[in-house]
C-alpha positions in Angstrom: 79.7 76.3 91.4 79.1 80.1 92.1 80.9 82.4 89.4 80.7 86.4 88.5 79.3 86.0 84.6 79.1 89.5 82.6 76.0 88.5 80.1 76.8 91.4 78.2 78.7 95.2 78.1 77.3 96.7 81.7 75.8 93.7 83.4 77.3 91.4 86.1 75.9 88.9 88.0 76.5 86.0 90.3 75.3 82.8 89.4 75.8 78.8 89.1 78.2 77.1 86.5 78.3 73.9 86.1 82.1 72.4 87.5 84.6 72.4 85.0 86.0 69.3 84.2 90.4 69.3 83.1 91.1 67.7 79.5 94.0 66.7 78.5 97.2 68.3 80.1 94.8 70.7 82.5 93.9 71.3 86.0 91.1 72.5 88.0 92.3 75.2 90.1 89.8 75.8 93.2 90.1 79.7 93.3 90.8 81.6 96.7 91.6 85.1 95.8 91.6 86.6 92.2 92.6 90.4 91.6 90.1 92.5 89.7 92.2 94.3 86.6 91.4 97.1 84.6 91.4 94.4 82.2 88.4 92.8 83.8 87.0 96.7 84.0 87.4 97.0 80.2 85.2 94.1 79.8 82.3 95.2 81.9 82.3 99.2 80.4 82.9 97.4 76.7 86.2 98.5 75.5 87.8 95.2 75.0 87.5 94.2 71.7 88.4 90.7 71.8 85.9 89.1 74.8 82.9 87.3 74.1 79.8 87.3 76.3 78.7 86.1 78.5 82.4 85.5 80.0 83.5 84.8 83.2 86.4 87.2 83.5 89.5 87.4 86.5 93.1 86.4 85.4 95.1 87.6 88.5 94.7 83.9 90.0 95.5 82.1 93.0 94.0 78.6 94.2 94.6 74.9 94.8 94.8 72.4 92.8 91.7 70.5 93.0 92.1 67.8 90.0 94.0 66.6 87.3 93.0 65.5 83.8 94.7 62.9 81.5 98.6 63.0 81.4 98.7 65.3 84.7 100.5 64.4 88.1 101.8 67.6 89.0 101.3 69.6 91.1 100.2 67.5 93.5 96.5 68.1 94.5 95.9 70.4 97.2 99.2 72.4 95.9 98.4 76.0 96.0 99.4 77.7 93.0 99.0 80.8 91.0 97.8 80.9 87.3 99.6 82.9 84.1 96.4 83.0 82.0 98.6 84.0 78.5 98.5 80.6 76.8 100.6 80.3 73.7 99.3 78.1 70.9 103.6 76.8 70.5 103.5 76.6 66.9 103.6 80.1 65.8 106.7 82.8 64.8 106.6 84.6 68.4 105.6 81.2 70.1 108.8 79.3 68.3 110.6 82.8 69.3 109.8 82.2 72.7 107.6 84.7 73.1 104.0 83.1 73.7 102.6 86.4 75.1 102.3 87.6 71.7 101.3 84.4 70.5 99.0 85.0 67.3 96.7 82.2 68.1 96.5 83.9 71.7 94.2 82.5 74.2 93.8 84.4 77.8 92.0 82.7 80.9 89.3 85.2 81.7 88.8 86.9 78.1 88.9 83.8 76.0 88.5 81.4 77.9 86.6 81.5 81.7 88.9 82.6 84.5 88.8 83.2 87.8 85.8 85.0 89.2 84.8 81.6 90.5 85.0 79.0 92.6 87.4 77.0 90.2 88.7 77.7 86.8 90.2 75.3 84.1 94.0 75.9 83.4 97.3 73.8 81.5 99.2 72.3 84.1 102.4 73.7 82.4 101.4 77.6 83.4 100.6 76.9 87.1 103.2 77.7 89.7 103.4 76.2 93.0 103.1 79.9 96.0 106.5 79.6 98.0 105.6 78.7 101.9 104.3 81.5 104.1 103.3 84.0 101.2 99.4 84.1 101.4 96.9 83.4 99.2 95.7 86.6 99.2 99.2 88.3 98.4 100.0 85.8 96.0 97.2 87.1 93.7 99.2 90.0 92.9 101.6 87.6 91.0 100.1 88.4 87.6 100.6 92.1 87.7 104.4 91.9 89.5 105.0 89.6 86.4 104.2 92.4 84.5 106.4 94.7 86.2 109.4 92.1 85.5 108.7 91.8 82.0 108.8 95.9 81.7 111.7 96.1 83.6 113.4 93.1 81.7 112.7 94.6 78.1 114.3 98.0 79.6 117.2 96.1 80.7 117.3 98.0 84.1 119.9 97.0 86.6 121.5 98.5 89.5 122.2 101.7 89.4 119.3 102.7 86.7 117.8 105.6 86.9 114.0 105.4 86.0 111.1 106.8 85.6 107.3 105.2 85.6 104.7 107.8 84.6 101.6 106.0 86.1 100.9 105.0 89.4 98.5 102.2 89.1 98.9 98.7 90.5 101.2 98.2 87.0 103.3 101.3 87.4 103.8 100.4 91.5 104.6 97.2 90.1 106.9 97.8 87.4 108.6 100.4 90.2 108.7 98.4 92.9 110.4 95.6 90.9 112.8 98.1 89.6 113.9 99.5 93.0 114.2 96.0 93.9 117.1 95.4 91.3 118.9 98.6 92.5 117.4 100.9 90.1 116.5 104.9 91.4 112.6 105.4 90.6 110.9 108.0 90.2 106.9 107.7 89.6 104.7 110.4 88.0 100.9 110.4 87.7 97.8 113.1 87.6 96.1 111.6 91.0 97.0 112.9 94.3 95.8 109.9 96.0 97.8 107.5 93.8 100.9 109.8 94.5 100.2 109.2 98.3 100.1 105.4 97.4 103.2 105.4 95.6 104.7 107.9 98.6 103.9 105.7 101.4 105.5 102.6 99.4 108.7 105.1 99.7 108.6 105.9 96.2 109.4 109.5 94.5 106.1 110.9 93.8 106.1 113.6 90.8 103.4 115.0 89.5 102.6 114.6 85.7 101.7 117.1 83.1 103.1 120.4 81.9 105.6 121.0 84.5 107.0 117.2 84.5 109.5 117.7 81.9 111.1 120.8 83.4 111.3 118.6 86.9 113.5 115.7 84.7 115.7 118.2 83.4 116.5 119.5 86.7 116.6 116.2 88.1 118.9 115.0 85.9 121.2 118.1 85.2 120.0 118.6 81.8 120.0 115.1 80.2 116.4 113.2 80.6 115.9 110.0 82.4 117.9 107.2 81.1 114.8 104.7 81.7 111.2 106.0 81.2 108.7 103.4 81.4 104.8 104.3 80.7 101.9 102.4 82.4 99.0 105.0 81.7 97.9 103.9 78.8 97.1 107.8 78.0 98.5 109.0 74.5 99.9 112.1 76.0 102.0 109.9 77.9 103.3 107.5 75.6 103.8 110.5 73.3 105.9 112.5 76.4 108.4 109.4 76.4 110.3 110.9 74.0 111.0 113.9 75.4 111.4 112.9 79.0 114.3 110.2 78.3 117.8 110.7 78.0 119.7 110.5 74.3 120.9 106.9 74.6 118.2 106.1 76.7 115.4 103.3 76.6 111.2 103.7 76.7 109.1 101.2 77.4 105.6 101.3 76.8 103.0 98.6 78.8 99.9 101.0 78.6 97.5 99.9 76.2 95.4 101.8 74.1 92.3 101.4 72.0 92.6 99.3 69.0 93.1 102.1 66.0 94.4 104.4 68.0 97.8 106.2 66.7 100.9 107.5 68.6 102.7 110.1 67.4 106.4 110.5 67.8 109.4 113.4 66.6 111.2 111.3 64.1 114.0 113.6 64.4 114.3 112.2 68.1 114.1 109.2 67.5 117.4 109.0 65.5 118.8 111.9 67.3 118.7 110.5 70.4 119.2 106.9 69.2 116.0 105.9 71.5 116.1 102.0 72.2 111.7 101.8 72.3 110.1 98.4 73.0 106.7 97.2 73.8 105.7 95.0 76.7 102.8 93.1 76.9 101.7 90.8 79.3 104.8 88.5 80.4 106.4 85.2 79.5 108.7 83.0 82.0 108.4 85.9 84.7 106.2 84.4 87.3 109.1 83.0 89.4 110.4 86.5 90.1 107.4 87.6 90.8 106.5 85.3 93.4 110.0 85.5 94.6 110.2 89.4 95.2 106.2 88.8 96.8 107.6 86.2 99.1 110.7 88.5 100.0 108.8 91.5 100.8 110.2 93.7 98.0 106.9 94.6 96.8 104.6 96.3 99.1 101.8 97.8 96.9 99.5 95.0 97.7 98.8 97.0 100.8 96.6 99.4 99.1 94.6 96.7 97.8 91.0 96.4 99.3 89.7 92.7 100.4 86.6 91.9 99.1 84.0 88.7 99.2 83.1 87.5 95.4 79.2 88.4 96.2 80.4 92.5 96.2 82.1 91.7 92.9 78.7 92.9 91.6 78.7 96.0 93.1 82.4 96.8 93.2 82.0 96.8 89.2 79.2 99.4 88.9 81.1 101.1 91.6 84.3 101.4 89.3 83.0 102.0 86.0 81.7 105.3 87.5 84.9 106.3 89.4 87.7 104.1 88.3 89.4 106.4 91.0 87.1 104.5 93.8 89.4 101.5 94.9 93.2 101.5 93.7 92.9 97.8 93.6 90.4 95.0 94.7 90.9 91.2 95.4 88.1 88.8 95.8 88.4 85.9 98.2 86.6 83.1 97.8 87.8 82.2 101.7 89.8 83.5 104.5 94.0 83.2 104.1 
């Protein structure tokens, strides 16, 4: 089968891999459109420090399913699905806590395991989810980073009526804000880049711009108080470390950015108990897939407009492409054929 293989830090290339066969309690999923992360972007340049080479990488996943190994019956074969490519070990603490994105065995389909820049990946039947009727293969490959957005939005708790701010624009901050308009929530979205301001404007999003002057815009926005709900999806330390100041006393952060392992993030510890500050992490997302696919099938997300279609043979170039100007495309899918 054709696959995208990085050999090692700065090198990808298509080539042949032999068809993957489904063990016990898997599936072969024949791919048809895969998202390309800054994840997958991370691998290529070298900064994630958990891949092994040479890797086939892509985990934003959507296929059919092309065969079943032993114990397996569903989905049916030929079901198109999409893949959540977090797989839990279910014996740990966070596993047994129900929380097998933080597993501490963790596996993830195109880091630790081959994923989806290829014709067909191996996944457990249990994390495949059937695409509702008339939502395309190609817009169904956003599922992984919506999820995302629903897991932000479910550890900040945000209902209707929220007001809340995303500082980051990027496919996960347009995610996390489209999901959070979609539950009623006011959103506002920050970011440095005029172009991804002009994304998130044309989605009919509140565009601010980020960086000295931001605070002084909350406070005016808010008469004073902060946002109630700030949610950062940069991945910048300046950013996280703004989150404090920029949210309202009472109010809750959430961070889903990630930075480089070792890196530290300062906080005011006086704020912190001041303000009584609710903080939580997000990573990743458990049991969120459903809601994902369901706002993608209703419309409620848009952002998957800016994305730019692709054939797997550019995935070469698009690569090379973004590690120069991560700027270049604000999101790419491969297809593997038309949808």
């Amino acid at each position: 089968m054709r696959a995208l293989v990085f050999p090692a830090v700065g090198e990808a290339m298509l080539g042949d891999r032999p068809l993957p066969e489904p063990g016990l309690g898997e599936v072969r999923v024949e791919v048809t459109a895969v998202g390309l992360c800054a994840g997958d972007l991370y691998i290529f340049t070298g900064k994630n420090p958990y891949v092994s080479f040479p890797r086939t990488g892509g985990h934003e996943i959507a296929g059919r399913i092309a065969a079943h190994g032993p114990g397996v019956t569903a989905p049916l074969l030929g079901t198109r699905v999409v893949v959540e490519p977090f797989i839990g070990c279910g014996h740990c603490y966070p596993c047994r806590l129900g929380k097998p994105n933080c597993c501490a065995n963790l596996r993830i389909i195109g880091v630790h395991e081959d994923g989806g820049f290829a014709e067909a990946l191996i996944a457990p039947a249990r994390l495949v989810h059937p695409i509702p009727e008339g939502l395309s293969d190609f817009a169904a490959a956003f599922a992984e980073p919506v999820a995302i957005g629903v897991q932000g939005c479910n550890r900040g708790e945000i209902a209707a009526g929220d007001r809340v701010l995303i500082l980051g624009a990027g496919p996960i901050g347009l995610a996390s804000a489209e999901v959070a308009r979609a539950r009623g929530a006011e959103v506002w979205v920050a970011d440095l880049n005029a172009a991804r301001l002009k994304v998130a404007r044309d989605l009919g999003l509140t565009p601010l711009v980020a960086g000295p002057g931001l605070l002084d815009d909350i406070l005016a926005l808010t008469a004073g108080e902060g946002m109630p709900v700030v949610m950062e999806a940069t991945g910048a330390v300046p950013a996280i470390e703004a989150t404090i100041e920029l949210v309202a006393a009472g109010g809750r952060i959430v961070i889903l950015g990630l930075v480089a392992k070792g890196t530290r993030v300062s906080f005011p510890g006086l704020d912190l108990t001041r303000k009584e500050v609710t903080l939580h992490g997000s990573r990743a997302s458990t049991g969120c897939f459903p809601e994902a696919l369901r706002l993608l099938a209703g419309g409620e997300v848009r952002y998957l407009d800016s994305a730019t279609r692709m054939a797997l043979a550019d995935a070469p170039a698009a690569f090379a492409t973004l590690a120069a100007d991560p700027a270049a495309h604000h999101k790419i899918i491969f297809t593997l054929e038309p949808t």
